[in-house]
C-alpha positions in Angstrom: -188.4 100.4 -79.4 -189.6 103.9 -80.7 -187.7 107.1 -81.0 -188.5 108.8 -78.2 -187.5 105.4 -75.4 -183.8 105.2 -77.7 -183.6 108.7 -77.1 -184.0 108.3 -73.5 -181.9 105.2 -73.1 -179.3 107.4 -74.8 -179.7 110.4 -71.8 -180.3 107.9 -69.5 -175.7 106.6 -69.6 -175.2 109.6 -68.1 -177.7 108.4 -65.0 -176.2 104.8 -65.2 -172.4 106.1 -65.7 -173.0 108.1 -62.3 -174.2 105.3 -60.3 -172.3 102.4 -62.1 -169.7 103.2 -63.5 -167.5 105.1 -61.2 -168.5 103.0 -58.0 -165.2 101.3 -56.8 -166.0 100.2 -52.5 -169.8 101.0 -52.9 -172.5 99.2 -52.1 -174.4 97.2 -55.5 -177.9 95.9 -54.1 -178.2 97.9 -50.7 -176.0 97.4 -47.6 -176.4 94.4 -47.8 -174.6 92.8 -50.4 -172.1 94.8 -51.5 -170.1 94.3 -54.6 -166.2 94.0 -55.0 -163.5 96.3 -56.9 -161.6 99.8 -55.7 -160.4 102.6 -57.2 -157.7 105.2 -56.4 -154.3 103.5 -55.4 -153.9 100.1 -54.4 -156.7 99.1 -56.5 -155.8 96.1 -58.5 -151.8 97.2 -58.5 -152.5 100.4 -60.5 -150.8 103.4 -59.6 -152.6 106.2 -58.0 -155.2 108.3 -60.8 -156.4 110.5 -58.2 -159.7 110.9 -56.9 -162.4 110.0 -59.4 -164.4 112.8 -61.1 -168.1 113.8 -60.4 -170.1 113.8 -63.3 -173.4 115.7 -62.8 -176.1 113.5 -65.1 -177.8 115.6 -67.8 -181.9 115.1 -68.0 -184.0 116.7 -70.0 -187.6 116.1 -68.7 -190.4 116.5 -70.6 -193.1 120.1 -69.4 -195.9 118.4 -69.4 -198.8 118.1 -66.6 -199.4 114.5 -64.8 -201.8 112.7 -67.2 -201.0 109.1 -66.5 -203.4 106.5 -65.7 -203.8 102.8 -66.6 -207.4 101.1 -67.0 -207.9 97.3 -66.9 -210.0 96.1 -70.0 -212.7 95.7 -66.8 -212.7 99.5 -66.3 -210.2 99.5 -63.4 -207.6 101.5 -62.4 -204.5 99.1 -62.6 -201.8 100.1 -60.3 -198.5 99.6 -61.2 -195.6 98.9 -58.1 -191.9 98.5 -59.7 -189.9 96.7 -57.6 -186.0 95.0 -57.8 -187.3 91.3 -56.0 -190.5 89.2 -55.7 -193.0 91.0 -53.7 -196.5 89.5 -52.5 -199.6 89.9 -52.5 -201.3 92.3 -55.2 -204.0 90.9 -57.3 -202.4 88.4 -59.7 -202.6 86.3 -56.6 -205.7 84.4 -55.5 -203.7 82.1 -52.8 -201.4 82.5 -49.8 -199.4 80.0 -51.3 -198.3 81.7 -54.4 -195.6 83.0 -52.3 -193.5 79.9 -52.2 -191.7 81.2 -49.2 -194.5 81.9 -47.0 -193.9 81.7 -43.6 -196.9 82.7 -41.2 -200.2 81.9 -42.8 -202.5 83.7 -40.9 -200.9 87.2 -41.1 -200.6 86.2 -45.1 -204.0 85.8 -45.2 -204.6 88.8 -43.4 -202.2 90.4 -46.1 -204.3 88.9 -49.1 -207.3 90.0 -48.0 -206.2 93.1 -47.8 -205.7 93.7 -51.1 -209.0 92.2 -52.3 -210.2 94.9 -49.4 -208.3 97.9 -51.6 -209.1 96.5 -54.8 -213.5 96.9 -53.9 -212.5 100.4 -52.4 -210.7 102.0 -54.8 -211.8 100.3 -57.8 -207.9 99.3 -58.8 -205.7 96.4 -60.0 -202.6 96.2 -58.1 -199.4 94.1 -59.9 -195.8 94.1 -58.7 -193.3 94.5 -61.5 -190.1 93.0 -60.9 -187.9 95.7 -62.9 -184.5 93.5 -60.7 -181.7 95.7 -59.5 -180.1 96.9 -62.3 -183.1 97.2 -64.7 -185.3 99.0 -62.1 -182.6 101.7 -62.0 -182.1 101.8 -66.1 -186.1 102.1 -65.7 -186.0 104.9 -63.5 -184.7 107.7 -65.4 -185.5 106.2 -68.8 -189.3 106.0 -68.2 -189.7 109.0 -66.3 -188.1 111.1 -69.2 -190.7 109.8 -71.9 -193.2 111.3 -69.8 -194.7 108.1 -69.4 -193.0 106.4 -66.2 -193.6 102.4 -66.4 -194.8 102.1 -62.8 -197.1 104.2 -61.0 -195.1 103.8 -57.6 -191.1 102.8 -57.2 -189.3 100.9 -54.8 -186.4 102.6 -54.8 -183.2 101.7 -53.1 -181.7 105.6 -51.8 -178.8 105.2 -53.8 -180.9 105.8 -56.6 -183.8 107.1 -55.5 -182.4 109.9 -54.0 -180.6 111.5 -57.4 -184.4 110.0 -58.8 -186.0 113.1 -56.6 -183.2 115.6 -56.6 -183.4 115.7 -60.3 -187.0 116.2 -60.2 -188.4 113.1 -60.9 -190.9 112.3 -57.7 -194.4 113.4 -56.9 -194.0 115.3 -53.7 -196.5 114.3 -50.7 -197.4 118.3 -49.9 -198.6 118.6 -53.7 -201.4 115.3 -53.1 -203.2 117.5 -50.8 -201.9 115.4 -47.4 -202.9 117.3 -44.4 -199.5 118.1 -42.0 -200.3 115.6 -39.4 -201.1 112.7 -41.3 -199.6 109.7 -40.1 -196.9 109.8 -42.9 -195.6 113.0 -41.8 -195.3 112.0 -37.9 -191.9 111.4 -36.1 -190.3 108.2 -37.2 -190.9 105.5 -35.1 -194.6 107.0 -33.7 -196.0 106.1 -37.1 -198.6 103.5 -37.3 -199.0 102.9 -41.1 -196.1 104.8 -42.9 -193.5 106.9 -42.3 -191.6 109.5 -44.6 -188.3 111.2 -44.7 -187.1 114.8 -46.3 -184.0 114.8 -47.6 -182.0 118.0 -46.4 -182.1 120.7 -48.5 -185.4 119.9 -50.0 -188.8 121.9 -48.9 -191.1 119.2 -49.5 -191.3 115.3 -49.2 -191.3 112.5 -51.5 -189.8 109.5 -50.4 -192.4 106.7 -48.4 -192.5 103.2 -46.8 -193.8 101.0 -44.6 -193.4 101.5 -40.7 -192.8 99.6 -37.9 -189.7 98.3 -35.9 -186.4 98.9 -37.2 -184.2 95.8 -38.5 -182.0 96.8 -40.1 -179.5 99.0 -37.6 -175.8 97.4 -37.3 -173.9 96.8 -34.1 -171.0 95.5 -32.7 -170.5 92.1 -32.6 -168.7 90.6 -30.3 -167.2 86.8 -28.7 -168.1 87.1 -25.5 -165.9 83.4 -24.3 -162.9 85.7 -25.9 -163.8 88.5 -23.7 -164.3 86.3 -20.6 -160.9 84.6 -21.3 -158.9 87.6 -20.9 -160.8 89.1 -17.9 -162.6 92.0 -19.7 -165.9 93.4 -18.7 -168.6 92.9 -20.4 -169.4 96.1 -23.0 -172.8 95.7 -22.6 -172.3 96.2 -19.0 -169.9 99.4 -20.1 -172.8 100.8 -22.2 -175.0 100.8 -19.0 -172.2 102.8 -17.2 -171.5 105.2 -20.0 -167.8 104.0 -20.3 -168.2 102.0 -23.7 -166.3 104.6 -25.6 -163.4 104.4 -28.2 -160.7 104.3 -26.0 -162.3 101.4 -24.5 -162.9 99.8 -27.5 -159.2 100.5 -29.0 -157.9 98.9 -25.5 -160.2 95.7 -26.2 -159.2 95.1 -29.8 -155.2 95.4 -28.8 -155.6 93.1 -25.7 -157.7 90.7 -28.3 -155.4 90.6 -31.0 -153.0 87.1 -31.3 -151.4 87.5 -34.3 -149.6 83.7 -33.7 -153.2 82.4 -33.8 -154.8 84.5 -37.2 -157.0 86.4 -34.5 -157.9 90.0 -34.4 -159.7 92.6 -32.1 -161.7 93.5 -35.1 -162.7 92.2 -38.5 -165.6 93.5 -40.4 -167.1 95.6 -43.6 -165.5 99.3 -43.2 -168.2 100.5 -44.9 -170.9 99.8 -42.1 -168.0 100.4 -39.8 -167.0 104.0 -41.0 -170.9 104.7 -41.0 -171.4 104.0 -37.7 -168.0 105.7 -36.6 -169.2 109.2 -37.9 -172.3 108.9 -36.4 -170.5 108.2 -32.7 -168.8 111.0 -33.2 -171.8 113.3 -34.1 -170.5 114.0 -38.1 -170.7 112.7 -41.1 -169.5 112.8 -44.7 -172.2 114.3 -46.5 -175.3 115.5 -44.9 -176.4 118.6 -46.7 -175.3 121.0 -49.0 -171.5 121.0 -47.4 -169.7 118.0 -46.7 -168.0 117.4 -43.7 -165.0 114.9 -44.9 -162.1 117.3 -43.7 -164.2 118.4 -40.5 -162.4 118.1 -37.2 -164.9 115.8 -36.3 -164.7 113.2 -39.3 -160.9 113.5 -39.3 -160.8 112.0 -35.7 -162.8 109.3 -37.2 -160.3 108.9 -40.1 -157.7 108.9 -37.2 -159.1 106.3 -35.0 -159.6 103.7 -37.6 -156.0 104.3 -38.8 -154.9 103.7 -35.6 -156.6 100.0 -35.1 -155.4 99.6 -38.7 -151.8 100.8 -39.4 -150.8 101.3 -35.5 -152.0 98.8 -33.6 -152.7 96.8 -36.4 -155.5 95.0 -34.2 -158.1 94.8 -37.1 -158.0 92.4 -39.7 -156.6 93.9 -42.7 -159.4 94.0 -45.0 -160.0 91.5 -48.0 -160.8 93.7 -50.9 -161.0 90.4 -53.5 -163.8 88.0 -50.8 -165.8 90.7 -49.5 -167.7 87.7 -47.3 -164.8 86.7 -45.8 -164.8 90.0 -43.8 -168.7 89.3 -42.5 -167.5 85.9 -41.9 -164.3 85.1 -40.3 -165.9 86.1 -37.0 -167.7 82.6 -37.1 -164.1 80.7 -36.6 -163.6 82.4 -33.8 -160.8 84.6 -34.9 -162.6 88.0 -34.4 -163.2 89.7 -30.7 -165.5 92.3 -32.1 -167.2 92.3 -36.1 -170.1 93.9 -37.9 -173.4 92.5 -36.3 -176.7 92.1 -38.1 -179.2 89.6 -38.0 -178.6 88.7 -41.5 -175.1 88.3 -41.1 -175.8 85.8 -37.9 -178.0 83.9 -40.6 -176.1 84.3 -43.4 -172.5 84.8 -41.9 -172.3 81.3 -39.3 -173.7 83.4 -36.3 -176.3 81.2 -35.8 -174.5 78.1 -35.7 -171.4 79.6 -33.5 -169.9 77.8 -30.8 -169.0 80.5 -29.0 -171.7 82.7 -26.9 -172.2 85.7 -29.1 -173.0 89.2 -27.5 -174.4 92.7 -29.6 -173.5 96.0 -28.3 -174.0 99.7 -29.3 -171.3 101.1 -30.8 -168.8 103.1 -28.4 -169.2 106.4 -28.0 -166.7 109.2 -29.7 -165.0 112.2 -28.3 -167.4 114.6 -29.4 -170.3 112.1 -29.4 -173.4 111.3 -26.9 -174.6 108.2 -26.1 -178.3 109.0 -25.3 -178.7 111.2 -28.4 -175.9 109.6 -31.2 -177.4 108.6 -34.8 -177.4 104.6 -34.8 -179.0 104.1 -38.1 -178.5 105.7 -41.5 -181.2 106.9 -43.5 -180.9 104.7 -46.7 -182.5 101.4 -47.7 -186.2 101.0 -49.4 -188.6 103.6 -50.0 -191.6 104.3 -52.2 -191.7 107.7 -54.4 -194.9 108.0 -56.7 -193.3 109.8 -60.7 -193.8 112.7 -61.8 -196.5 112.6 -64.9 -198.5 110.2 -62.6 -202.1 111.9 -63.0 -204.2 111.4 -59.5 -201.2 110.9 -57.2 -203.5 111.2 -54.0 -205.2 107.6 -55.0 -202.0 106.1 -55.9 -200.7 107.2 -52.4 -203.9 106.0 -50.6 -204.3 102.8 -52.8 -200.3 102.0 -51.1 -201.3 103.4 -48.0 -204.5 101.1 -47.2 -202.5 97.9 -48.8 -199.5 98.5 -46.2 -202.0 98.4 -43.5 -202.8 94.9 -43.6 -202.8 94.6 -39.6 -205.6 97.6 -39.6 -203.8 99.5 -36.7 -203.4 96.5 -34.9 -199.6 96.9 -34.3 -199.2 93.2 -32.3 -199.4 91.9 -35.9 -197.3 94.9 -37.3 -194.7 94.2 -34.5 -194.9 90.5 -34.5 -191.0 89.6 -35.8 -190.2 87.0 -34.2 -188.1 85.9 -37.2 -185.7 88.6 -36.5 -185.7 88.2 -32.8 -185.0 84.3 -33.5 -181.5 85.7 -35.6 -180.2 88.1 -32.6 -179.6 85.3 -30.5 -180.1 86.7 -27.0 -183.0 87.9 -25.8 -180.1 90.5 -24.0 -179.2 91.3 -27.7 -182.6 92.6 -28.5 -182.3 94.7 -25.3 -179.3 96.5 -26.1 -180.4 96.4 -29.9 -183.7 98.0 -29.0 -181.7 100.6 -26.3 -180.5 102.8 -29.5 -182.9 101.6 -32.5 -184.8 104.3 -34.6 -181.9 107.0 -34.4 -182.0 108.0 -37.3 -179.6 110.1 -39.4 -178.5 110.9 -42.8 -175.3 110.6 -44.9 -175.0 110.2 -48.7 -171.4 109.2 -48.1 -172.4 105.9 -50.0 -175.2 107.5 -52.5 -173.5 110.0 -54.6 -172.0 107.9 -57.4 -169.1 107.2 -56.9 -166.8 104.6 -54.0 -165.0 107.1 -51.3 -162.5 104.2 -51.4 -161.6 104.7 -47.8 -159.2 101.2 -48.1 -157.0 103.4 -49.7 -156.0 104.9 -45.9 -156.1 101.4 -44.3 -153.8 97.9 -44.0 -155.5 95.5 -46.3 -154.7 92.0 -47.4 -153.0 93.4 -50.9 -150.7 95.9 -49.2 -149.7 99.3 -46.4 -152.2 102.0 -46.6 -151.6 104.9 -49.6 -152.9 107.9 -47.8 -152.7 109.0 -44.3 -156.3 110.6 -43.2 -155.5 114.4 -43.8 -154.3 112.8 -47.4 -157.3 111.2 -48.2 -159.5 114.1 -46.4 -157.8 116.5 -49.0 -158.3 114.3 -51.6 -162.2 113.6 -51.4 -163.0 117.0 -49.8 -163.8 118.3 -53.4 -164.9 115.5 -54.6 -168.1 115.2 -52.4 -168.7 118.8 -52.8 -168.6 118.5 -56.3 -171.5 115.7 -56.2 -173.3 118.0 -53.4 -173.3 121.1 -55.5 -174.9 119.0 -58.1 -177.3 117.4 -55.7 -178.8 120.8 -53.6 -178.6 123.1 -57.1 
């Protein structure tokens, strides 16, 4: 290793101190499998330490103009994608079948010959680097502050992408010379190739993927036998009358809850949960410049899920030491409502349940709308293009052409009958599809640190340490801190 990479690595703590190191209840490889640990009280019997400390990272980028390209000894333009997991197909691969998990071989031919299609137009080679999760984000700011980023595109996860472009390390798409209605810029959802998102605060646009139907939106679970037994209505019929709301929902989980029999009105991750709260209630934590913890709005949030913790105590008391045991106890029948996703019905027993299993919005707030309320978060996996990357355009058109394997055709795009095969009702899908591409945005989970929001509820090691106002005073400052940093 030279100089210049040691003396990046060095700068580069400061990057993996904020993300890592001070993460107690966030997520550790997207929302989707989330890694244990807390901080703050009631974290492993400590005493209480206060709230943890921002630290803004220090990088010291190099002034230089974009002058990076990569040539094949064959004259080509070779194309670099980092990415945390296997992705196929680029132009190491000559077969369908050198994905060994392939699944639909026509639309993976289609995929293939794709890029042999981008390969002839553009003159490139196109290789997928599997950087994994934790090198890809050591990668990141290391690479980037040579001058010399290692990939020529990221897949970026917007925990660490995000800080990646607010710290000035991403191309931005108004600088390639994109014209304003190309089909990256469009309204998510009307998108046909890709689709983009600005992050607030920010004048231009930098982060990119793939478009086309939304999987990855949480809803409510729920045992629909349970229900049945106790005479309740359904809530998917209470969504189509506009009286699925919280009260309604509160009323469910303390008619639901047996304590004699281990079963509860509502088990599930809190993280997903709290998410999806704020959104029903029209706030969040942190969705520009000024966060929004101690608003009136979040703090009913903060109330309600006191309330079905340490009042009614009609959900679960969470498991901070077997995180899966709070997607999964649902599957036993001991849950009326949970976190629903279709990888939790694969992963999580949904699939094999003996109980019918229904998926429902989430209820609506006080001060929320049910025709206009956020359903999904803006986070998960986008594309940004480096800075230092010399001809951006043709990186961003090379990705662009490859992602459109289905050439407009969106019956292929939209073929995923894989996920409709894990929501297990056709009814499912319905109400799924009722409130999907809502999009909105909160960095409550993507600033560096865990907002430890156990700390306020009953879990499985002990009574909640701080009431809502307590722990709204408490991380007020804390997320301002991080957002000052953020929208400098």
């Amino acid at each position: 290793m030279n100089m210049k990479r040691i003396l990046a690595l060095l700068l580069s703590f400061v990057f993996l101190f904020v993300m890592l190191a001070a993460c107690g209840d966030n997520n550790n490889g997207g929302s989707d499998t989330p890694s244990g640990g807390t901080d703050g009280p009631g974290g492993d019997g400590e005493e209480d330490e206060g709230p943890p400390t921002f630290v803004p990272p220090d990088y010291n980028l190099p002034d230089k103009e974009p002058d990076v390209i990569r040539y094949t000894a064959d004259g080509r333009r070779h194309i670099i994608i980092g990415t945390f997991y296997d992705m196929y197909y680029d132009s190491t691969h000559t077969s369908i079948f050198d994905n060994p998990n392939v699944v639909d071989p026509e639309t993976a031919q289609m995929t293939l010959d794709r890029v042999r299609y981008v390969e002839d137009k553009y003159n490139v080679f196109i290789e997928f680097v599997n950087m994994t999760w934790d090198g890809i984000m050591e990668n990141i700011p290391i690479s980037i502050m040579t001058g010399i980023p290692d990939a020529d595109v990221y897949l970026a996860d917007t925990q660490f992408g995000i800080p990646a472009v607010l710290n000035g390390m991403a191309t931005s798409l108004e600088s390639m010379g994109l014209p304003a209605d190309h089909d990256v810029f469009a309204p998510s959802g009307t998108n046909i190739v890709m689709e983009s998102f600005k992050i607030p605060g920010q004048d231009e646009t930098y982060m990119f993927k793939g478009a086309g139907v939304d999987t990855s939106m949480y809803m409510l679970g729920y045992n629909r036998d349970m229900l049945q037994s106790h005479n309740l209505e359904d809530p998917q019929d209470l969504w189509d009358k506009g009286e699925w709301t919280w009260d309604k929902f509160r009323e469910y989980c303390r008619i639901l809850t047996d304590p004699t029999q281990d079963i509860y009105g509502y088990s599930g991750l809190w993280t997903n949960f709290l998410q999806s709260m704020l959104f029903s209630n029209d706030t969040v934590f942190a969705g520009g410049p000024e966060q929004t913890v101690n608003s009136p709005k979040t703090l009913e949030v903060l109330n309600f899920m006191h309330e079905l913790y340490n009042v009614d105590n009609s959900a679960r008391p969470w498991n901070e030491d077997d995180w899966a045991i709070n997607n999964s106890i649902f599957a036993e029948g001991k849950s009326g409502f949970w976190i629903s996703a279709f990888w939790i019905n694969e992963e999580f027993g949904g699939l094999s349940a003996t109980f019918d299993i229904g998926m429902v919005p989430f209820p609506v707030g006080p001060q929320g709308n049910a025709d206009t309320m956020a359903t999904t978060n803006i986070s998960g996996n986008y594309y940004f293009i480096p800075r230092y990357i010399a001809q951006p355009d043709v990186v961003f058109n090379v990705m662009y052409d490859l992602q459109n394997w289905y050439d407009g055709d969106l019956e292929y795009r939209d073929d995923i009958q894989w996920w409709k095969d894990r929501m297990i009702s056709e009814a499912n899908i319905e109400y799924y599809m009722k409130v999907s591409g809502r999009m909105g945005f909160d960095l409550l989970m993507d600033l560096g640190f865990g907002p430890s929001i156990p700390m306020m509820l009953t879990t499985t090691a002990g009574p909640p340490q701080y009431t809502p106002v307590q722990y709204a005073e408490t991380y007020s400052q804390v997320f301002q801190d991080a957002l000052d940093n953020y929208f400098k």
